[in-house]
N, C-alpha and C positions, 0 to 999 in steps of 0.2 A: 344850250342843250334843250332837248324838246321832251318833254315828259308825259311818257305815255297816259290816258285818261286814266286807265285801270290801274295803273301802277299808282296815281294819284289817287285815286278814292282808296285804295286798301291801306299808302301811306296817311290820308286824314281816319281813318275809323283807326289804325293799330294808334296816332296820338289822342282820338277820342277816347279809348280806353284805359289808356295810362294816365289820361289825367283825369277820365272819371275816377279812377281808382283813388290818384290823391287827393278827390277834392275840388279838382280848380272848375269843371262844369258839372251840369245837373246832369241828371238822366235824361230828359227831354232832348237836349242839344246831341246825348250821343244815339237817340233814338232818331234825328233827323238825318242824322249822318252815315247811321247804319240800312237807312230806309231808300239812300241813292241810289236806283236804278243804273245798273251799268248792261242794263241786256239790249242788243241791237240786230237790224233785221240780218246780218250777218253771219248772228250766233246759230238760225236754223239751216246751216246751211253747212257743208264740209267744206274742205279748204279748196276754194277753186279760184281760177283768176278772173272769172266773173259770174256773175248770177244775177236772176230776174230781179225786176222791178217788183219792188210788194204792193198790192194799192187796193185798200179795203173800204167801201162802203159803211158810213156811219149817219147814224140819226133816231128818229123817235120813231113810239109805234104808230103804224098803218099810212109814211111817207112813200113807201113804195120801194127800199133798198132789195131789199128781193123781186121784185118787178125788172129793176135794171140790173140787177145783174142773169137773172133768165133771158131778157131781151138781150143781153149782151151774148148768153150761150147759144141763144137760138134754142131753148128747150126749158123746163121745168127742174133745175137743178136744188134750187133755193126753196123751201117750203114757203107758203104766201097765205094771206086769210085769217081766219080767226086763231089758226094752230100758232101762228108765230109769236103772241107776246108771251105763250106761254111755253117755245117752244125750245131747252138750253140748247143753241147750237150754234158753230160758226161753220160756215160753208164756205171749201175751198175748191178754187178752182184753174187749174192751172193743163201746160201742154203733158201729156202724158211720158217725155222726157226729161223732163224736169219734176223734181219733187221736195217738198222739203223734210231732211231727213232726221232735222230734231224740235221737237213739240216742242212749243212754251213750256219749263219748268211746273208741276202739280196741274198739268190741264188734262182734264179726262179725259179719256178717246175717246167715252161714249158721246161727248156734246163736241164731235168734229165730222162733218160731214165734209167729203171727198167728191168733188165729179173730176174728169181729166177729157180733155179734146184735141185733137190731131193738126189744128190751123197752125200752121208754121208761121203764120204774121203776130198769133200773140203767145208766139213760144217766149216771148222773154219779160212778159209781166206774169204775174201770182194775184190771183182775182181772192178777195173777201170780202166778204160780209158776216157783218157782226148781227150781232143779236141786239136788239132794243133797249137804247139804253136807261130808258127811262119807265123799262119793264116793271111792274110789282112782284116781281123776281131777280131778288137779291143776285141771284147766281147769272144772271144774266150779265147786270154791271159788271159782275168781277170776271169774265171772260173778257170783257171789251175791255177793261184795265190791262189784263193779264197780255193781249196782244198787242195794243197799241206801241211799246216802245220795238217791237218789231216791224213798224209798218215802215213805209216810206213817203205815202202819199194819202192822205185820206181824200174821201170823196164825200164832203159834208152833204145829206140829203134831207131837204125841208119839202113842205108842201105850203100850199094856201093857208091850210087851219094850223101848220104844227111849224113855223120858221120864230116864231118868237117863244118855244119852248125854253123852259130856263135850266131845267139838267142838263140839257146838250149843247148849250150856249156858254155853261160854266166850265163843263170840259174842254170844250171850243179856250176860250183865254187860257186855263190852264197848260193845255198843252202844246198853245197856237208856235211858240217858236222854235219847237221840235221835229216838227212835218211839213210837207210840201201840203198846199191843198188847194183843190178843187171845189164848186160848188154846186150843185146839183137843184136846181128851184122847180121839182118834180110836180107831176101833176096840175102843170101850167095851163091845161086845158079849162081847168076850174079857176084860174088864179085872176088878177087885173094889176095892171101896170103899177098903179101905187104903193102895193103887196112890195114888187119887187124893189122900188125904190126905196122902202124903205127897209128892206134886209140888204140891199147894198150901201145904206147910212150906218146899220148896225156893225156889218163886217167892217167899214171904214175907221168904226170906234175903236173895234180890235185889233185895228191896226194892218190892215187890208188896205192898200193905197189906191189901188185898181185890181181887185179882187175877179177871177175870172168865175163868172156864173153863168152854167149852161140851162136852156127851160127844155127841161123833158115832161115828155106827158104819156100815160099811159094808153095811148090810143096812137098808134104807130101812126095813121096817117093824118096827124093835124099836123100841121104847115107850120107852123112856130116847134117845131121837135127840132133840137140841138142835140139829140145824142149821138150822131155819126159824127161833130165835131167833137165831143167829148172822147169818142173811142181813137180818133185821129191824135188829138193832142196828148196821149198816155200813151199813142203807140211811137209818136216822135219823142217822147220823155225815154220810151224804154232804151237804152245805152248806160254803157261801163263811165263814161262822163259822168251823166247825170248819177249815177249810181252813185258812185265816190263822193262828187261838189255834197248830196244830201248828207251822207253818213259823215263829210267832214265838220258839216253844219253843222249836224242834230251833236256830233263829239265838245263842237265849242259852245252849245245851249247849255250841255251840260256842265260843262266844266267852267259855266258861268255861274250858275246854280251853285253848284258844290264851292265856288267862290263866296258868296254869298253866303253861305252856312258857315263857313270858315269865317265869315266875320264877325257875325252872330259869333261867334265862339271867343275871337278876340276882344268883344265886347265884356264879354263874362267875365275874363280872365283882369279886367280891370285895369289903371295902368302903373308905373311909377311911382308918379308923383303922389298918389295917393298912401304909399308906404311912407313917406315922411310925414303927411296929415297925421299920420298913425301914431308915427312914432314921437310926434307933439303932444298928442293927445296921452300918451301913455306917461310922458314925463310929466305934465301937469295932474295927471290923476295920481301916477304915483308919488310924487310929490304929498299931493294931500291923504294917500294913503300911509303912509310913514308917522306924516306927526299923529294922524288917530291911535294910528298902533303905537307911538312912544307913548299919549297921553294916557291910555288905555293901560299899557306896561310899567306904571311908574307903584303901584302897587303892587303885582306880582315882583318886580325885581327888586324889591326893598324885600321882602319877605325871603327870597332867594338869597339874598344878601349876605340875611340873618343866618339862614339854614348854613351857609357855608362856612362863615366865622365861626358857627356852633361845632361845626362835624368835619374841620378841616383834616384832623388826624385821622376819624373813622371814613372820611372819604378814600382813605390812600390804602387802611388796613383792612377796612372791611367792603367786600364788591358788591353786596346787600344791600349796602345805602346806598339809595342812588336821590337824586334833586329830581324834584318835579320840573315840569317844562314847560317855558313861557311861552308857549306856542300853544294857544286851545282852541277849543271849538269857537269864542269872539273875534278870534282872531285870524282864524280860519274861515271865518263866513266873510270876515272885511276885504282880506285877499281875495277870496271867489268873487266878493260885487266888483275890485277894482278889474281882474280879468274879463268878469261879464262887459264892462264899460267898456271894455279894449274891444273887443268882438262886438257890441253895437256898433263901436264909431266905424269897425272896419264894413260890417254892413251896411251901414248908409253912406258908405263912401262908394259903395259898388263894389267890393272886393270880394271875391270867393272867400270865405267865412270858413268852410269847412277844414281846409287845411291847414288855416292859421288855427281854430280851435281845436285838431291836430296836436300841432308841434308844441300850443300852453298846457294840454291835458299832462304833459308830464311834470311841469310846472307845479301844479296844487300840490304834489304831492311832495314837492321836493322842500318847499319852504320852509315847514315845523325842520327838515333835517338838515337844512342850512344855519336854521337859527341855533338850532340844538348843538352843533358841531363848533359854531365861533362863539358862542357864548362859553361854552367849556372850558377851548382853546384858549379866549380871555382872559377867564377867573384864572384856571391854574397858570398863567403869566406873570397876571397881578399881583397872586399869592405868593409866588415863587419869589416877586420882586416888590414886595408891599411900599407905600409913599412912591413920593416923587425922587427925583436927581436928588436935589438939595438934599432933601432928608436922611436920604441912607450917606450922603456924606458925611453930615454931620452926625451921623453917629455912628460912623465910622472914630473920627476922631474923637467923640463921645468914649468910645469903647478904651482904645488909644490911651485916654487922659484918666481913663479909671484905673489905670496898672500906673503908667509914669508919675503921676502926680501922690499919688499915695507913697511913691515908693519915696519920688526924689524929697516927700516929707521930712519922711526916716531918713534917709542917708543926713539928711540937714540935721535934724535935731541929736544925732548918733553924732556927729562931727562938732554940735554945739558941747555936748555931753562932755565929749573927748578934750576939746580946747580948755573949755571948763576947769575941770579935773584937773589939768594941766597947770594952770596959770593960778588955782587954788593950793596947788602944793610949791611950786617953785616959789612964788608972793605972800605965800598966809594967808591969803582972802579966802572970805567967806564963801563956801562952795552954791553955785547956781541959786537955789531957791524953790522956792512951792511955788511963786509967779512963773516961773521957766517951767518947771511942771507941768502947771492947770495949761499953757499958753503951746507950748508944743503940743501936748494932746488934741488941744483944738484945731490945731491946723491939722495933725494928719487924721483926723477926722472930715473938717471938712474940703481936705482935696481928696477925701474919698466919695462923701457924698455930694458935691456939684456933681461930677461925671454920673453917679448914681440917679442922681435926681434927671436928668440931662437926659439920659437913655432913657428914663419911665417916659416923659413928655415927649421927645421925639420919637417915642417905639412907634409905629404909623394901628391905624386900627384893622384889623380884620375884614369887618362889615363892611367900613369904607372902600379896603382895596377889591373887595368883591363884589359891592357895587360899581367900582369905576371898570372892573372886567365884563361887568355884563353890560352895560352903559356901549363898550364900546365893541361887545361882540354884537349888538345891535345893531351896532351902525356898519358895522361890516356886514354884518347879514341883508339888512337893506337894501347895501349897496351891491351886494354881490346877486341878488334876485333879482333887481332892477336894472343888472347886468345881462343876467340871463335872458330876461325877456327881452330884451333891445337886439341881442345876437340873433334870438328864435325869429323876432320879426324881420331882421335883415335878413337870415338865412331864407324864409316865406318869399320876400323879396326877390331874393335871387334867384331859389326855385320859380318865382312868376314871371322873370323874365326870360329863362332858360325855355319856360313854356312855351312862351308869347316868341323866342326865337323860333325855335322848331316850328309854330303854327304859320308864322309870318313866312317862312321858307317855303311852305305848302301853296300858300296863298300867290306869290311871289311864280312858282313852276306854273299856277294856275292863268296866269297873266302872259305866259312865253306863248309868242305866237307857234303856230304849228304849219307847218305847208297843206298848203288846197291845191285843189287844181283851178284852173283859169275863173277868172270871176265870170258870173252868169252876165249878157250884156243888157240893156233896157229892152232892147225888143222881142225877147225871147219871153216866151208860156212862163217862163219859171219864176223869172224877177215877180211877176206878179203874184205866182201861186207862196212864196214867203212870205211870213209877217214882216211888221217895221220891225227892224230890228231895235232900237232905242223902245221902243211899245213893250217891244218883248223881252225886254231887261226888266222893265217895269213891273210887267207882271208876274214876271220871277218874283223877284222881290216882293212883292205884294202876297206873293204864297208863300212863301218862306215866313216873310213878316207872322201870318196868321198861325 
């Protein structure tokens, strides 16, 4: 499928702005991208199935572009002399059936001068001439900007003193692979052969292979005047061919250009591999941020400890009391340097910074409430369940041994008692004794107190199990924040590749060849009036780059 230009520029500015929005490029990138020209000579024109050749006149002051295009009307149409560097106007000139019937976008009608003529041989070009562009009138440049991606053909015009001018030579690269052109080496009357060889070295720099340069002079009758081959070769240009091959050109300059932006952009957006740099770098800092903060916490949670053991019943009865929190401002600032550290490494890995610093700003905040929530959840476990396994078994059976053992004493001594008595009245013996006496009481004393004693030493402590609750809502808390961030950064992650798909699809439509019509052949005006085209990739890029 072949994707219309305009369809492509308004699909790269709506993803220029959604990703400015989150972050992934600057404003700069979406100011390059908003600044793409999509106006072409087309657009002044109503819908027809063919229309003139545009072909305007450019160069510096006092080259003589209004000299040639009056000798082209046969009259005084273009003002000339001392009025013109100061004079804002472009003069058009065209057959009085033909017009065009929408102005460049913001151009005043006062700075557009109109003549019209009746010659039915150049009813199908559109004659301009720009104004100077190298004027000390700002407003002058911005009219020669404001028309140029409307032209079709410019007519560069130099003279003797003014061909190595440097404003209209920078405009010249800039906009060399978007126009057909011509070269006009005016005022040749005054000129010498060297002159021209070397502005035909310069064009060749710019990528002119065999650049077609006419020597016009403003003295109609010197013998070296080329301007009847100049009006010849624009009036064999003017055709619905030629018309199309240019505009399908100047479509693929552009949509090389705007390629070219779109990479800049993928650039920015960083790549992959660089989220797991990251996401190492965050393990090893959070790493060393942990033991700071246990080392750091081993005083506050001893103190916390205490508080709990002290206030375990006024914790449950009264909602007054509440525990201070091991989460403060030391430990709050060590968390912000380890996040700061994550957002350097991700800037000097190249990665858009902005929406990963984004997605952690909810992070700072969550930390003291993650701490606070599993440390809580901890302690009232601990306390719920004080000691270890073993312990609460054993005193379980502890508990157990403190009823059976006391009891099955007395059942014994009550049954010694009984036998006693017994075996004292049937035999005449002397009944038990003060030794059975002292000697039972001692036992069922002390199988009451082993199990007594038993339960005091295995009762677990308080402070302890409230220390090993927060010990270990610590460590859940750690882990559960060092959770959080590794997810924020793969989610970062995925949004950047989600980006980088959508841009790379842009990029990708921009690269689909498009239908032309017939390629120009070598012997044709036209091959020559293109730049190179590999030159004029170049200097796209070269202007993009800056």
């Amino acid at each position: 499928m072949v994707y219309d230009y305009f369809e492509l520029v308004d699909k790269a500015k709506r993803w220029a702005e959604q990703a400015h929005a989150q972050g992934w490029i600057n404003a700069d990138a979406v100011r390059q991208l908003s600044e793409i020209d999509t106006r072409t000579p087309t657009a002044l024109f109503d819908e027809l199935h063919t229309r003139p050749l545009i072909v305007a006149f450019m160069g510096g002051t006092g080259v003589g572009k209004s000299s040639l295009l009056n000798r082209l009307a046969g009259s005084a149409i273009a003002r000339t002399g001392v009025q013109r560097p100061t004079s804002l106007e472009v003069t058009l000139f065209h057959h009085h059936r033909i017009a065009i019937q929408h102005l460049p976008e913001n151009l005043p009608l006062t700075s557009t001068r109109i003549a019209q003529h009746a010659d039915d041989l150049k009813k199908n070009i559109i004659w301009i001439d720009m104004p100077d562009f190298d004027s000390v009138e700002q407003a002058n440049k911005q009219l020669v900007l404001t028309w140029l991606p409307h032209i079709d053909i410019l007519i560069y015009v130099v003279s003797p003193e003014r061909y190595r001018d440097d404003k209209e030579w920078r405009l010249l690269l800039s906009e060399g692979g978007r126009h057909a052109w011509l070269f006009a080496f005016n005022q040749w009357d005054k000129g010498v052969p060297e002159q021209f060889q070397d502005f035909q070295r310069q064009l060749y720099k710019a990528g002119f292979v065999d650049p077609i340069i006419y020597k016009t002079a403003c003295i109609v009758t010197n013998e070296s005047d080329e301007f009847s081959l100049l009006e010849d070769t624009l009036g064999t240009l003017a055709n619905a061919h030629t018309i199309q091959y240019l505009e399908q050109r100047n479509l693929g300059v552009k949509k090389n250009e705007l390629k070219q932006k779109l990479l800049i952009c993928e650039r920015l957006l960083g790549n992959a591999h660089s989220y797991q740099q990251i996401l190492s770098h965050w393990t090893e800092q959070w790493q060393k941020t942990t033991m700071l903060l246990q080392q750091g916490f081993v005083w506050p949670t001893q103190q916390l400890a205490k508080f709990y053991a002290e206030h375990t019943v006024d914790l449950i009865t009264n909602a007054n009391i509440k525990p201070h929190s091991l989460w403060d401002e030391w430990a709050q600032t060590r968390f912000n340097d380890a996040l700061d550290a994550l957002i350097e490494s991700a800037d000097q890995l190249a990665v858009p910074v902005a929406s990963l610093r984004s997605q952690l700003s909810t992070v700072h905040s969550k930390a003291a409430k993650i701490l606070k929530d599993n440390t809580e959840l901890s302690v009232r476990q601990s306390l719920a369940h004080p000691g270890n396994s073993l312990q609460r078994h054993l005193m379980k059976l502890a508990r157990v041994c403190e009823v059976l053992l006391p009891l099955a004493s007395i059942c014994w001594v009550g049954y010694q008692v009984f036998i006693g008595y017994y075996t004292s009245t049937m035999t005449n013996t002397h009944y038990l004794g003060v030794d059975f006496a002292v000697h039972s009481s001692l036992m069922i004393t002390l199988s009451w107190l082993a199990p007594f004693f038993l339960l005091k030493k295995l009762k677990p402590s308080l402070e302890k199990s409230a220390l090993r609750g927060l010990n270990k809502g610590f460590s859940l808390s750690m882990n559960e924040i060092d959770t959080l961030v590794v997810s924020l950064i793969k989610r970062v992650a995925e949004q950047q590749a989600a980006q980088k798909k959508a841009l790379i699809e842009i990029i990708q439509q921009c690269c689909l060849e498009q239908p032309e019509p017939s390629m120009v052949t070598e012997q044709t005006p036209l091959t020559r009036m293109l730049i190179d085209t590999p030159h004029a990739i170049t200097t796209l890029l070269d202007k993009v780059g800056e």
